[in-house]
BAMI-441408 format. One record per residue (C-alpha): residue in one letter; x, y, z. Coordinates in Angstrom, 2 decimals, decimal comma, m for minus. Example, Ala and Ser with C-alpha at 12.3 -4.5 7.8 and 13.67 -1.06 7.14 Angstrom:
BEGIN
<node res="A" u="12,30" v="m4,50" w="7,80"/>
<node res="S" u="13,67" v="m1,06" w="7,14"/>
! end
This chain:
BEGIN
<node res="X" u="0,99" v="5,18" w="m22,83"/>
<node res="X" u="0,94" v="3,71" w="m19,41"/>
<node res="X" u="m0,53" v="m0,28" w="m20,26"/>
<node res="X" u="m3,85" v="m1,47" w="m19,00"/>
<node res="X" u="m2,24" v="m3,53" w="m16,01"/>
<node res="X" u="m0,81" v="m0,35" w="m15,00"/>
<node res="X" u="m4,35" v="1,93" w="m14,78"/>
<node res="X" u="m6,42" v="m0,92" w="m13,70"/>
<node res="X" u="m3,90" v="m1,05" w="m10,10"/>
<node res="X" u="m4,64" v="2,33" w="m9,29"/>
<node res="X" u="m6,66" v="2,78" w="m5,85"/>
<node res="X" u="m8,66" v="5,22" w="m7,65"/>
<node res="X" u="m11,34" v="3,24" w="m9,16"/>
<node res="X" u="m11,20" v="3,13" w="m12,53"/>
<node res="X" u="m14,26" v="2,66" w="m15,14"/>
<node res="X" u="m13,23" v="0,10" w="m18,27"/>
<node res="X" u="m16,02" v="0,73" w="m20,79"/>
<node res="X" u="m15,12" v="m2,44" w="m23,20"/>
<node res="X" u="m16,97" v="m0,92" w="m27,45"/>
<node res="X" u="m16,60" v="m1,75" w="m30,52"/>
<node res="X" u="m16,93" v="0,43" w="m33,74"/>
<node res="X" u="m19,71" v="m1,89" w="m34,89"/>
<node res="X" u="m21,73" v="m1,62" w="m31,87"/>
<node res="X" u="m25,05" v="0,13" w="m32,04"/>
<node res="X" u="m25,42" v="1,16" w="m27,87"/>
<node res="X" u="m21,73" v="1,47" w="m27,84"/>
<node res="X" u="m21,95" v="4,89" w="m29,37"/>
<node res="X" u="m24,46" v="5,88" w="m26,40"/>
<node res="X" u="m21,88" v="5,72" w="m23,84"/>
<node res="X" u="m19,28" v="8,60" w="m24,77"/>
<node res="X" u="m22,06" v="11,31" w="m23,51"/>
<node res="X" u="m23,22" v="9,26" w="m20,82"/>
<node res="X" u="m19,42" v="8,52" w="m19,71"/>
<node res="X" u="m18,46" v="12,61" w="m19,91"/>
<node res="X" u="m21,59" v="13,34" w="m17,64"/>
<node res="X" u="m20,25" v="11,14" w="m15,51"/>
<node res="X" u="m16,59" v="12,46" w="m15,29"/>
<node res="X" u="m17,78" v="15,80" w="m15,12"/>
<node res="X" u="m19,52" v="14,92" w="m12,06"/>
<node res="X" u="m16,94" v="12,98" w="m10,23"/>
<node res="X" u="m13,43" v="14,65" w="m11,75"/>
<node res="X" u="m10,65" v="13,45" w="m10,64"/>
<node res="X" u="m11,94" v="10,79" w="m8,57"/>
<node res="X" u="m12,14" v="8,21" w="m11,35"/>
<node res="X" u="m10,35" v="7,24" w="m14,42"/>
<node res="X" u="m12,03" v="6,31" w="m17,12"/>
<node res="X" u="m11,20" v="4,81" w="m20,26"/>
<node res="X" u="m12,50" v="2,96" w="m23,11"/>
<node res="X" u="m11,46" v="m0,27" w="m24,62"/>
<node res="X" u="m12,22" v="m1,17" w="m28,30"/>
<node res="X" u="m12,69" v="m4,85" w="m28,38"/>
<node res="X" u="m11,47" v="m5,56" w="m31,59"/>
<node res="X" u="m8,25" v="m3,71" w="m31,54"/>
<node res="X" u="m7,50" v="m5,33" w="m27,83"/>
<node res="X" u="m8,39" v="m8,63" w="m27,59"/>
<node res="X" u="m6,10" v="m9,94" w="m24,72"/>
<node res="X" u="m8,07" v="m7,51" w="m22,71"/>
<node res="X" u="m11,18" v="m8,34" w="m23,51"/>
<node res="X" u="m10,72" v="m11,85" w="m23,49"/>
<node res="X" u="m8,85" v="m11,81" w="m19,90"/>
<node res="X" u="m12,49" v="m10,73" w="m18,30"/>
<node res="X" u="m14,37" v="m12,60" w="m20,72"/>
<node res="X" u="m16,41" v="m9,68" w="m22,37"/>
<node res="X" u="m18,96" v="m11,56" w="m24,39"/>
<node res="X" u="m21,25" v="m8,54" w="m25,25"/>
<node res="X" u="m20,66" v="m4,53" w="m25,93"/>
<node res="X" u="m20,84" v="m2,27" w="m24,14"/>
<node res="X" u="m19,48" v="m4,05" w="m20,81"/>
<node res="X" u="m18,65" v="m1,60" w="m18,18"/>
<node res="X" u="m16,29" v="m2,94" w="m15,44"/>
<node res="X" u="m15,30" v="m0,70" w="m12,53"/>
<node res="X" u="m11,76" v="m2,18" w="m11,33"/>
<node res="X" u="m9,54" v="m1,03" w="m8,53"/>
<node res="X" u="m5,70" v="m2,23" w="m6,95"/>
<node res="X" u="m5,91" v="m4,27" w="m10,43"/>
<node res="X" u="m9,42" v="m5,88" w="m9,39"/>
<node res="X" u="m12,96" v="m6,01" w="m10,92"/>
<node res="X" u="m15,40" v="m4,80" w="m8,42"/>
<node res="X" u="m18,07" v="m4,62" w="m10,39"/>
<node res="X" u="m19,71" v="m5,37" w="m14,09"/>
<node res="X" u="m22,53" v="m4,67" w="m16,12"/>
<node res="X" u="m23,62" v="m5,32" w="m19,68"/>
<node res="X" u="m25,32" v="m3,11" w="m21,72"/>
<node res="X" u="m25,93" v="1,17" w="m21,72"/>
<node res="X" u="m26,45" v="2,45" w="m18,35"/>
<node res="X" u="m27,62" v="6,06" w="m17,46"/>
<node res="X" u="m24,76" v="8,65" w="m16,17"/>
<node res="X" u="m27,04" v="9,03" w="m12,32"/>
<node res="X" u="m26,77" v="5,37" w="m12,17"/>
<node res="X" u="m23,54" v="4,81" w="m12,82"/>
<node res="X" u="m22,38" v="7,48" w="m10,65"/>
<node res="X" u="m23,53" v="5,81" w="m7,74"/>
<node res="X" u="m21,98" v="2,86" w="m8,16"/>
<node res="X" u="m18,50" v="4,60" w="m8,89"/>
<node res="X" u="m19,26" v="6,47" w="m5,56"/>
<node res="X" u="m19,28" v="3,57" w="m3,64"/>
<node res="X" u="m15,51" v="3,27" w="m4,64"/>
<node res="X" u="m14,34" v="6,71" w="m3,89"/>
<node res="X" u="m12,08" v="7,01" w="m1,02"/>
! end
């Protein structure tokens, strides 16, 4: 498996959606997240981080609260938000991205 330094450089941007098991609106996301890649395909990568079980990530962007969604590309964070977002909403803000 390619390592999180490695999908976050891609020019493609690249939604982080940073869960944990124990988290309630966490377990909101996984629909909201396939709407949203069935929309945009192959335009974006998305993945999903589990907190607990990577800590070095989580702590290198200082994710306090789950769900924190971070859109990175070429390696940086262009944008963040905490907390469920709808799939319309978060499709625009990927867009803005897309080359």
């Amino acid at each position: 498996m390619a390592n999180f330094q490695d999908i976050i450089a891609s020019e493609k941007p690249v939604l982080v959606d940073f869960s944990a098991e124990w988290c309630g609106p966490c377990k909101m996301m996984p629909p909201i997240l396939k709407q949203v890649k069935d929309a945009l395909g192959d335009k974006v990568t998305i993945i999903k981080i589990d907190i607990d079980k990577n800590p070095a990530a989580a702590n290198a962007y200082r994710v306090q609260s789950v769900p924190t969604l971070i859109v990175f590309q070429n390696g940086q964070s262009k944008w963040r938000q905490s907390g469920v977002m709808q799939a319309a909403q978060l499709q625009q803000v990927i867009q803005q991205y897309i080359k």
